[in-house]
C-alpha positions as CSV (number, residue, x, y, z in Angstrom):
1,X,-95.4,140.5,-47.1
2,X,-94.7,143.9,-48.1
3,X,-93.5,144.4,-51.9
4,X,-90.7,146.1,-53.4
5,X,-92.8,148.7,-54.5
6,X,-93.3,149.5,-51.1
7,X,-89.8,150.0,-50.2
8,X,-88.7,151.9,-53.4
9,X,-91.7,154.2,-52.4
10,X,-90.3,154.7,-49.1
11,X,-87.0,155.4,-50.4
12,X,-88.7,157.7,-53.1
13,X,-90.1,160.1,-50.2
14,X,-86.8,160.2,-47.8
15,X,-84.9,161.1,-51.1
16,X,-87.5,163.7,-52.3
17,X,-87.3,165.0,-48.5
18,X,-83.7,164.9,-48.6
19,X,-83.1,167.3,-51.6
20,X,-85.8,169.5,-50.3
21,X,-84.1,170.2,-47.0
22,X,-81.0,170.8,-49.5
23,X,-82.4,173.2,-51.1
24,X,-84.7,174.8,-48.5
25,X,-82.4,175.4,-45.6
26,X,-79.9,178.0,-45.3
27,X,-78.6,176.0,-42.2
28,X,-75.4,174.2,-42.7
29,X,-76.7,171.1,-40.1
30,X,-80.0,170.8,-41.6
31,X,-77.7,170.4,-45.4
32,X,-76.0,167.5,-43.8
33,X,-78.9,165.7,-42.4
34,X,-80.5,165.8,-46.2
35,X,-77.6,164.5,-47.4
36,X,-78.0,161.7,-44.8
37,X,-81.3,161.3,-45.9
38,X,-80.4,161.0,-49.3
39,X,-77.4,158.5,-48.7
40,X,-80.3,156.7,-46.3
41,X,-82.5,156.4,-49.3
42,X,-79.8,154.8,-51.4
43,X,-78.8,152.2,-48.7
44,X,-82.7,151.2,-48.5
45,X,-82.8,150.6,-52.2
46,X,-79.6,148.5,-52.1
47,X,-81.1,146.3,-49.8
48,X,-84.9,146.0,-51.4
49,X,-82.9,145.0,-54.7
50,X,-81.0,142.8,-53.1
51,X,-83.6,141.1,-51.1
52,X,-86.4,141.0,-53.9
53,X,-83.7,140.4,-57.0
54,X,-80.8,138.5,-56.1
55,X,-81.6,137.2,-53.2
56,X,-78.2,137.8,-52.1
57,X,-76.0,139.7,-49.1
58,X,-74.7,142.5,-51.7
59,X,-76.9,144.9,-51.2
60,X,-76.8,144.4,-47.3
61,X,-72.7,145.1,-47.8
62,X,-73.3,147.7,-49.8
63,X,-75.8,149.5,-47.5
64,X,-73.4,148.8,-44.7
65,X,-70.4,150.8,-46.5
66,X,-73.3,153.6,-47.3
67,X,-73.8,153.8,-43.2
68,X,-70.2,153.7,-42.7
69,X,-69.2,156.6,-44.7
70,X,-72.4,158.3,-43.6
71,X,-71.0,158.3,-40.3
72,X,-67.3,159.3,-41.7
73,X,-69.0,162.1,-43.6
74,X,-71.0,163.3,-40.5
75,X,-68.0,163.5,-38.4
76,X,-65.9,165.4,-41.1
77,X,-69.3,168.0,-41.7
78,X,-70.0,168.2,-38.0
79,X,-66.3,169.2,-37.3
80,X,-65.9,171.5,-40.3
81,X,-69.2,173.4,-39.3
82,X,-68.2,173.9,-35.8
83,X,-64.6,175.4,-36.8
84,X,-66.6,177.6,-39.2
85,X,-68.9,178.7,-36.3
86,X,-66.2,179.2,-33.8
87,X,-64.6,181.9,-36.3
88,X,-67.6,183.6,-38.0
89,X,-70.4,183.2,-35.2
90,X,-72.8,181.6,-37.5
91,X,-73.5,178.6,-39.4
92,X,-75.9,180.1,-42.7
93,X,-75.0,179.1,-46.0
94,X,-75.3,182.4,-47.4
95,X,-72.2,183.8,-45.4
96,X,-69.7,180.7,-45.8
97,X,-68.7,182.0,-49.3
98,X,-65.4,182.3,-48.3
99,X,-64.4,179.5,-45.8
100,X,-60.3,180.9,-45.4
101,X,-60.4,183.2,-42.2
């Protein structure tokens, strides 16, 4: 039977990973897939506490409102991005400082 340590350790690394993308990329897609990460990491911790702790479905709802706006916030980003790049021609972070055309 794998532990809780063993999931909190997993969700340890996809959160470290997700705020180093963050911070390393300069892409605006490669931002949003670290915030997924990041909201992944959440969802997975929600779940081993809820599993390990309680014992009850919380956590399970919880992670399942984390996918959902996950998705929502994708969508929104994905959209957003590809407005940006049909005006500017590029999708860097350093030359969205102003996002009014």
């Amino acid at each position: 039977m794998v532990s809780l340590f063993a999931y909190l350790g997993v969700s340890v690394i996809l959160f470290t990973i997700g705020i180093i993308v963050m911070i390393a990329r300069k892409n605006l897609v490669a931002i949003l897939l670290g915030i997924e990460l990041i909201l992944n990491a959440a969802a997975l911790n929600f779940v081993a506490y809820s599993r390990f702790v309680t014992n009850q479905l919380d956590g399970h709802v919880f992670a399942l409102f984390i996918i959902v706006i996950a998705a929502a916030e994708a969508a929104v980003g994905l959209a957003i991005i590809i407005r940006y790049f049909q005006l500017k021609g590029t999708i860097h972070v350093d030359e969205a400082s102003e996002l009014h055309s």
